[in-house]
C-alpha positions in Angstrom: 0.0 0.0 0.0 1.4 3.5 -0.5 -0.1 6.9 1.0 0.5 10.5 -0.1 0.6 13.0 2.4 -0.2 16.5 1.8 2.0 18.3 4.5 -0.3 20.3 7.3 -0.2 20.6 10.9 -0.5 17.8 13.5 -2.6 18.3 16.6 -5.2 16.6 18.9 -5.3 13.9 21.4 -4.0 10.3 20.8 -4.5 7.1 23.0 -0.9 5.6 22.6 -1.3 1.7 21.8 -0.2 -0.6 24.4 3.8 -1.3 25.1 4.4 -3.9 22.8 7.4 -5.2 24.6 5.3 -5.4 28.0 2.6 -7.4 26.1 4.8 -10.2 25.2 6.0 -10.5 28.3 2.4 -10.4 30.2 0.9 -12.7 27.9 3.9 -15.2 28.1 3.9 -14.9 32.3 -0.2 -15.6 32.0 0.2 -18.3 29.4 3.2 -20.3 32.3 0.8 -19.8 35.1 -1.8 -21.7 36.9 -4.7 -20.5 36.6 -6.8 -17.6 34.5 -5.7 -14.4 34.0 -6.9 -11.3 32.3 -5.1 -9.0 30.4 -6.6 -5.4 29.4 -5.8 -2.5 27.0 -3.9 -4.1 24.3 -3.6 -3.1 21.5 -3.6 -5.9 18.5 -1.0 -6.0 15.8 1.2 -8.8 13.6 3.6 -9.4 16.6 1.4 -10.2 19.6 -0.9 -12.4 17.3 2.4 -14.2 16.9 3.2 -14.6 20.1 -0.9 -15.7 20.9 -0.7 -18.1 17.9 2.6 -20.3 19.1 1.7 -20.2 22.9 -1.9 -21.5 21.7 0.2 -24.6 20.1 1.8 -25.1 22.9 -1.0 -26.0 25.0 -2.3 -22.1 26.3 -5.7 -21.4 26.2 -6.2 -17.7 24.7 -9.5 -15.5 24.3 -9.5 -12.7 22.4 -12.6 -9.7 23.1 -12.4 -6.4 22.2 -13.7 -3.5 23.6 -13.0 0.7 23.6 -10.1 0.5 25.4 -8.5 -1.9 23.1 -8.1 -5.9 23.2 -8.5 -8.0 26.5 -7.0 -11.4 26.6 -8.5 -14.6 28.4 -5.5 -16.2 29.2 -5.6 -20.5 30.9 -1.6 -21.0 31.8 -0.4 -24.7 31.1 2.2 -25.2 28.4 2.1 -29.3 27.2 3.6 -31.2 25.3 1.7 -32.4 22.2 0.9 -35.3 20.6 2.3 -34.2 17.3 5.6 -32.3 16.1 4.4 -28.2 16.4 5.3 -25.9 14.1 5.3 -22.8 15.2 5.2 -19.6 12.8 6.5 -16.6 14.1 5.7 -14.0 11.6 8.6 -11.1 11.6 9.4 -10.9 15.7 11.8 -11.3 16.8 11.0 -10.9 20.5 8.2 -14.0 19.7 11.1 -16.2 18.3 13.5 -15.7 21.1 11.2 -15.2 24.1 9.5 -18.4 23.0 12.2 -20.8 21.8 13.2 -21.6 25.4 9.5 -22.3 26.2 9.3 -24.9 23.3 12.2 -26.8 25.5 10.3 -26.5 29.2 6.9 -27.6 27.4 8.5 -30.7 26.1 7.5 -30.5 22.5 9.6 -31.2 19.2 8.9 -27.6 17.5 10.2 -26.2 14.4 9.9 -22.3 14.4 9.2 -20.4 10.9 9.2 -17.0 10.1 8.8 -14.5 7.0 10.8 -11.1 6.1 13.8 -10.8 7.5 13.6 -12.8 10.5 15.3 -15.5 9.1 18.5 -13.7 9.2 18.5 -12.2 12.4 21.0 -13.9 14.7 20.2 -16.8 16.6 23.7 -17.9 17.6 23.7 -17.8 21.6 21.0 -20.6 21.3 23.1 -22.4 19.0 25.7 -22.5 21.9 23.5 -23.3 24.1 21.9 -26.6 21.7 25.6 -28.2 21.7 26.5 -27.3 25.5 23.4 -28.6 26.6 22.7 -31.6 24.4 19.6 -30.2 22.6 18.6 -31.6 18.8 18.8 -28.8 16.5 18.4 -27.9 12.8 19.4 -24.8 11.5 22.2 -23.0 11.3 21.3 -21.0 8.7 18.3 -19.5 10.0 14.6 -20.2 9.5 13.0 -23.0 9.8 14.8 -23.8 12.5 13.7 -27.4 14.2 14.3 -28.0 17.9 13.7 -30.8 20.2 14.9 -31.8 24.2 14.5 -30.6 27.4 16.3 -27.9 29.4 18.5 -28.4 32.4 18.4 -26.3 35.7 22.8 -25.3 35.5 24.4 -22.4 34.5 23.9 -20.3 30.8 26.6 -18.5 29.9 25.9 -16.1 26.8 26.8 -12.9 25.1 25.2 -9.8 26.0 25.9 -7.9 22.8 23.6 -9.3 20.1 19.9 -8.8 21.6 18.6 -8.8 25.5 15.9 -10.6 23.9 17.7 -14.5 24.3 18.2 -12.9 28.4 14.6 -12.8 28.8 13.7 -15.7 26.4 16.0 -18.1 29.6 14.6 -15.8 32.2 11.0 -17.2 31.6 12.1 -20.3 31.4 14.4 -21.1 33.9 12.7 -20.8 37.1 10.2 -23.8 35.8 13.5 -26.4 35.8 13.6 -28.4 38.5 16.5 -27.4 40.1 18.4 -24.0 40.5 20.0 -22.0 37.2 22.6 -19.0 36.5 22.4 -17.1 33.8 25.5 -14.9 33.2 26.4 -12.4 30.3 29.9 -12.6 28.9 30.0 -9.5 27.5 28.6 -6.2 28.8 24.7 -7.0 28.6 23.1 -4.0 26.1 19.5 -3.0 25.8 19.4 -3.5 29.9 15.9 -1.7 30.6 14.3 -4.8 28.3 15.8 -6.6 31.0 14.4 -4.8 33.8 11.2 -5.0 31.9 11.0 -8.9 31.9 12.4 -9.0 35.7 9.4 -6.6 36.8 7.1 -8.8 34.9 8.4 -11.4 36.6 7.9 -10.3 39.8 4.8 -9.0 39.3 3.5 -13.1 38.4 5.5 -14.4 41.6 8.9 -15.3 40.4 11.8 -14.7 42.3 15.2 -13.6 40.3 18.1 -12.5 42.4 20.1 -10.2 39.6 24.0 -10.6 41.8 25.6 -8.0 39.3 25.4 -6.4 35.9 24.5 -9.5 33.7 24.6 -12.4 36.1 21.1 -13.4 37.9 20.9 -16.8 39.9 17.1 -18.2 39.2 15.7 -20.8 42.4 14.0 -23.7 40.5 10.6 -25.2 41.1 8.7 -21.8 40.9 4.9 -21.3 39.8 4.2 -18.9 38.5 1.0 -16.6 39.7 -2.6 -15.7 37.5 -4.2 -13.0 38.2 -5.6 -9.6 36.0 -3.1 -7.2 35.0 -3.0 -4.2 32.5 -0.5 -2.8 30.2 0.6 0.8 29.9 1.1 2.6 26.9 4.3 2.1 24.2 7.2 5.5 24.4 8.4 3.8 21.3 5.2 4.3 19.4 4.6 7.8 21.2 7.9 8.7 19.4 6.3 9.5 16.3 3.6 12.2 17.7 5.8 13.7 19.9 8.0 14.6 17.1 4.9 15.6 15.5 3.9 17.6 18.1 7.2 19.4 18.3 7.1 20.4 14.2 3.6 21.3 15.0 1.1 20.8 17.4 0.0 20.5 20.2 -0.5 16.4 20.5 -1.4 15.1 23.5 -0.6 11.6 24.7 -2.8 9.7 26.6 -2.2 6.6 28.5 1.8 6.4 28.7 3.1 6.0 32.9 5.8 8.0 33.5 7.3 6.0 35.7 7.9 3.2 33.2 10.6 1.0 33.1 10.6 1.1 29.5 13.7 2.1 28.2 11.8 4.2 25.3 11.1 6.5 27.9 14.7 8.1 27.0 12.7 9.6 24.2 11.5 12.3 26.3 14.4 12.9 27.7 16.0 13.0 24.7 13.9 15.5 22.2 14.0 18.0 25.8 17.7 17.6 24.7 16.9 19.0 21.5 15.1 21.9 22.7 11.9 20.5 22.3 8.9 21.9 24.3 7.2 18.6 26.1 5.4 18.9 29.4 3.0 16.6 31.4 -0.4 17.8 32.1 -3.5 16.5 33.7 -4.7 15.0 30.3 -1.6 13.2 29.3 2.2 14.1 27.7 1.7 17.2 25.8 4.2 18.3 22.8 4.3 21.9 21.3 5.7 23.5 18.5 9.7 24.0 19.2 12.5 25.2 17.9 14.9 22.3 17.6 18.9 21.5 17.3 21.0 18.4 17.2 22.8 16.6 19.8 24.7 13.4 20.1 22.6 10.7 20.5 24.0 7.1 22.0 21.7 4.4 20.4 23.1 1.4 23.0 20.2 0.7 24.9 17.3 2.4 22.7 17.7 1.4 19.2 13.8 1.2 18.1 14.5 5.0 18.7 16.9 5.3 15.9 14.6 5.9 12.6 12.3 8.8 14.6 15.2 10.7 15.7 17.0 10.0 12.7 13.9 12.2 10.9 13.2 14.2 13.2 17.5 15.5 13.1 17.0 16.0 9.1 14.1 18.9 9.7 16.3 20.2 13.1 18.8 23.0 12.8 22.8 21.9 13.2 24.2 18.4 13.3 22.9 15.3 15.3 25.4 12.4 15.7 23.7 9.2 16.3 26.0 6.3 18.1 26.7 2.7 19.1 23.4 1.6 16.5 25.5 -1.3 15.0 22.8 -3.5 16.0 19.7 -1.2 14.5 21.1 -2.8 11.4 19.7 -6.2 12.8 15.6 -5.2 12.5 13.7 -5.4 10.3 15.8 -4.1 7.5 19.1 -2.6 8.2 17.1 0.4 9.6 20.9 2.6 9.5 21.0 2.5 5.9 17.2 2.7 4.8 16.7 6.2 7.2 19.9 7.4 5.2 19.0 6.5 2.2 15.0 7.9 2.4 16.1 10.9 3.9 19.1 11.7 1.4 16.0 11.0 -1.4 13.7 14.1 0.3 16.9 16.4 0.3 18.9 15.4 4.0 22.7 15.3 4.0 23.4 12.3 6.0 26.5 10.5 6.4 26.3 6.6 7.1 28.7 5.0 9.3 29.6 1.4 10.4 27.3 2.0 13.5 25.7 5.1 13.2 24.2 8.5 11.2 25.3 12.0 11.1 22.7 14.1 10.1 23.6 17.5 8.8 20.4 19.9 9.7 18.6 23.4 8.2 18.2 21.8 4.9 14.7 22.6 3.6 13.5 19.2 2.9 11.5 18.4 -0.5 8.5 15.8 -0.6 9.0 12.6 -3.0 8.3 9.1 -3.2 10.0 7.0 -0.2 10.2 3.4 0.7 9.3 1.9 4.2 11.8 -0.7 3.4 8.9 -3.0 4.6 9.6 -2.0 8.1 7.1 -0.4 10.2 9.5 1.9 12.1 10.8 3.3 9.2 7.1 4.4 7.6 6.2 5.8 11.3 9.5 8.0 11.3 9.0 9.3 8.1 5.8 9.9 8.3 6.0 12.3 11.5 8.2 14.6 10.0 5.7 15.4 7.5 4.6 18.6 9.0 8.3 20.3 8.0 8.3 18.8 4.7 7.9 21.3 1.6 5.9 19.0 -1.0 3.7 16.0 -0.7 5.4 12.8 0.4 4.7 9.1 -0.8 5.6 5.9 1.1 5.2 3.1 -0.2 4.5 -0.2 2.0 3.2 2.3 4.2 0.8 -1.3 5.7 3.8 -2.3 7.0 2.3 -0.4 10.2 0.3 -3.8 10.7 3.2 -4.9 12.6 2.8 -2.9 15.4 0.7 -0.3 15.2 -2.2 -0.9 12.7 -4.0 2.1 13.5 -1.5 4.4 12.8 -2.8 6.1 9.5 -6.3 6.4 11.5 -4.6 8.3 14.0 -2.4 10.5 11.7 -6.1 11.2 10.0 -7.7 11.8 13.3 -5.1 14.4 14.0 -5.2 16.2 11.0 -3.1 14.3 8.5 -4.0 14.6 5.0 -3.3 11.0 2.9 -4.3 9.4 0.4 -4.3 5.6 0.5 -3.1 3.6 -3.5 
């Protein structure tokens, strides 16, 4: 699909989906424990069906009912093993594919995960370690469909902490059903962190005990259960990104349902557009964004990479130079996300330089409209799309559906504030 936007002004109120990244985790905790639980104000997109559809196969029972709040989920805990091989079809997420893979092992089923887009390249090599150390049956190696089958041991799982947090949580759910007592220790400074934090509060919250004994290392007691119960899920700073840049080329937007004291690591982004000079204040109705006069800064990618594309755009339409560092790993998504922003901004008029693991973006270059590509990656449509305000001419994306992933109301919201599009 491809939309045209006629630049104008942003402005209104928007109800920010839920955090994807806490939804995984909440429905995975609900899906382990005994018990129903219920599971309000999510918000429904490509990746959390995903993650419903393979812990469904795996012996989790899971209602779906909507209402004006969003999605609430009817969750019976009990993985099982089946009576026949699962395969399991992950979609493109890659939190589904390595929260879950773990959980294949503890549920005692032969699975063989499959995926579309780019998932099939994204790494998978600290479970391959962990296959051959622990004496697991895998096929694989290069990629999707990859076909597993054993059981995991309560010991000690040693793995790097530089290629995604995501295999950290994927053990962390898993480990505390072994029957004895695990460690689970990073060998390499452990990056992305808060995604950490965010599966250890979850945790928590559904009655597991981790005891984190320094930067990376966490000792997991065995034999744990854990708890039902009904929970709710706060709003996504990764998705309220896009309006708040908005907002600041514009504006005002005002964000509704985001808690500001998240763990989520996307929370940085406020922090980081005040950097910028940007205008963003919370009031009784929500986090507001006004019209600002903005600048670069230096912007250190480590620990919030799904940040990259928005600030990325927002840098091209801000005055001076933003630097944006240590996003090797942005390169990992769902398309090399470094080299697609660089290349779709360069297109509307941006100087951008591209280096081995990060952007400089040269600002106070009018940008032009054009025709754009999404690169098929929903982060990178979003990002564009919010800078549409300070772009001089109408802009195109095409695969501008590739919202579905995460956000597939996003083109109602960018009407409902305002936007002008039209949909080919």
């Amino acid at each position: 699909m491809k939309v045209t936007i006629t630049p104008t002004r942003l402005e209104g109120q928007i109800r920010i989906p839920s955090s994807k990244s806490m939804t995984h985790r909440e429905i995975i905790a609900s899906a382990l424990a005994h018990g129903e639980s219920r599971l309000t104000g999510v918000s429904w997109s490509q990746d959390i069906e995903a993650t419903v559809r393979i812990l469904s196969l795996l012996g989790a029972s899971i209602q779906r009912q909507e209402g004006t709040e969003g999605t609430t989920l009817l969750i019976k805990g009990g993985l099982k093993a089946q009576e026949k091989p699962v395969t399991a079809h992950a979609g493109e997420s890659g939190s589904t594919l390595r929260f879950l893979i773990p959980l294949g092992l503890v549920s005692g089923n032969e699975v063989t995960y499959t995926g579309e887009g780019r998932l099939a390249e994204r790494p998978l090599s600290p479970y391959y370690q962990i296959f051959d150390e622990k004496g697991i049956t895998w096929k694989g190696k290069n990629g999707l469909p990859l076909y597993v089958k054993g059981r995991l041991l309560p010991g000690t799982y040693a793995l790097s902490g530089n290629v995604s947090s995501q295999f950290f949580t994927g053990l962390l759910f898993a480990l505390p059903l072994l029957e004895g007592n695990s460690r689970l220790v990073s060998t390499t400074p452990l990056e992305s962190e808060s995604y950490v934090k965010m599966t250890l509060d979850t945790l928590a919250r559904h009655g597991i005990t981790v005891n984190e004994t320094g930067r990376g290392q966490y000792e997991i007691p065995g034999n744990q259960t854990y708890k039902a119960g009904n929970f709710a899920v706060e709003g996504d700073f990764s998705q309220a990104a896009f309006w708040l840049a908005s907002g600041l080329l514009g504006g005002p937007i005002t964000l509704k349902g985001l808690a500001m004291d998240s763990l989520q690591g996307d929370k940085a982004i406020v922090a980081l557009l005040r950097r910028m000079g940007g205008c963003i204040e919370e009031t009784g109705e929500g986090l507001c964004a006004g019209k600002s006069r903005l600048h670069g800064i230096v912007m250190d990618a480590e620990n919030v990479p799904d940040l990259v594309p928005v600030m990325a755009a927002l840098a091209a339409v801000s005055e001076g130079t933003t630097e944006i560092v240590h996003a090797e790993r942005v390169r990992l998504k769902e398309c090399d996300r470094l080299h697609a922003m660089a290349v779709e901004l360069s297109r509307l008029g941006a100087r951008v330089e591209e280096k081995e693991d990060g952007l400089i973006i040269h600002g106070g270059v009018p940008l032009h409209g054009g025709a754009v590509s999404s690169w098929n990656d929903h982060r990178i449509a979003m990002a564009l799309a919010s800078i549409s305000p300070a772009i001089q001419g109408r802009l195109t994306i095409d695969g501008a559906d590739s919202v579905r992933k995460s956000y597939p109301r996003f083109w109602d919201d960018f009407v409902k504030t305002g936007g002008q599009c039209n949909y080919e």
